[in-house]
LUMBA-456498 format. One line per 8 residues: number of its first residue (from 1); their letters; for each residue x, y, z of C-alpha. Coordinates in steps of 0.001 Angstrom, whole numbers, plus 500000, padded with zeros to 6 digits. Layout:
NUM	a	X,Y,Z ~ ...
***
This chain:
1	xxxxxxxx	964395,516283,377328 ~ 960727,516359,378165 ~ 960979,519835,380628 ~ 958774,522351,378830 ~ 960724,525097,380835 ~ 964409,525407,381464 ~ 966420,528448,383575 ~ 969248,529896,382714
9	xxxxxxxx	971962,528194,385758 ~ 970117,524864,384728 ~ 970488,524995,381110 ~ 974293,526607,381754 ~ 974783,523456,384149 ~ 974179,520713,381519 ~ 976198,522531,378424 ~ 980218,521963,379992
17	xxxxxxxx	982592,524336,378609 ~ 980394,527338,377528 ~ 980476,530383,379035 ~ 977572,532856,380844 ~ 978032,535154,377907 ~ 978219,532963,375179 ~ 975148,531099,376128 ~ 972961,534361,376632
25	xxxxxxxx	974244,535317,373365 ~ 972825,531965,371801 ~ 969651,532128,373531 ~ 969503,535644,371776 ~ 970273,534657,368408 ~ 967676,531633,368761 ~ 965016,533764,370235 ~ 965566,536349,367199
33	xxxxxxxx	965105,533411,365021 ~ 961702,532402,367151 ~ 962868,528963,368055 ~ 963512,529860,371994 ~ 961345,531717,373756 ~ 962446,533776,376710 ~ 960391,534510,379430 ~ 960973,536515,383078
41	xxxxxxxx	959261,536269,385945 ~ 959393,539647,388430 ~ 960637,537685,391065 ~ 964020,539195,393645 ~ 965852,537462,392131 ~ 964659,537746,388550 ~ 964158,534247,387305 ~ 964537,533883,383260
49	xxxxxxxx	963212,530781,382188 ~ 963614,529281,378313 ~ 961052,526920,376522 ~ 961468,526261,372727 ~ 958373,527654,370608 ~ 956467,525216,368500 ~ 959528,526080,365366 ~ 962144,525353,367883
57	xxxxxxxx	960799,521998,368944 ~ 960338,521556,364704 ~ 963862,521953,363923 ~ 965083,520080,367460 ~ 963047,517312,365882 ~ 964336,517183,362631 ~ 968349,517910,363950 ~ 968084,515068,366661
65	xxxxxxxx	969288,512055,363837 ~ 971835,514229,363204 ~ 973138,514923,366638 ~ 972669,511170,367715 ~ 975365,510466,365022 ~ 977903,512854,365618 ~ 977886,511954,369127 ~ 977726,507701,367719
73	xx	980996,509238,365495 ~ 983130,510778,368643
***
């Protein structure tokens, strides 16, 4: 994915079969761990949007071979 930005109801859209509060609590754990970085906008209504940090898009990087062949394995 080339989006530099993602919001929450888009990124919730294209990962089937997790929940609301799940996902928020994954996109807490990765922005404790400074690979997502969460950003609001004081908007009615609030928009939250999610872009990886330069050590998120590291580790994407270096996890993609990996995920390609799990997927090639299903």
């Amino acid at each position: 994915v080339s989006r530099k930005t993602i919001r929450f109801n888009e990124l919730k859209a294209a990962l089937t079969g997790i929940s609301g509060r799940t996902l928020s609590q994954r996109l807490r754990d990765l922005e404790g761990q400074r690979m997502v970085k969460r950003e609001v906008h004081d908007e009615m209504p609030v928009r939250v949007e999610y872009s990886l940090t330069p050590r998120g898009a590291q580790v994407a990087t270096l996890a993609l071979p990996l995920v390609l062949y799990l997927r090639a394995s299903d």
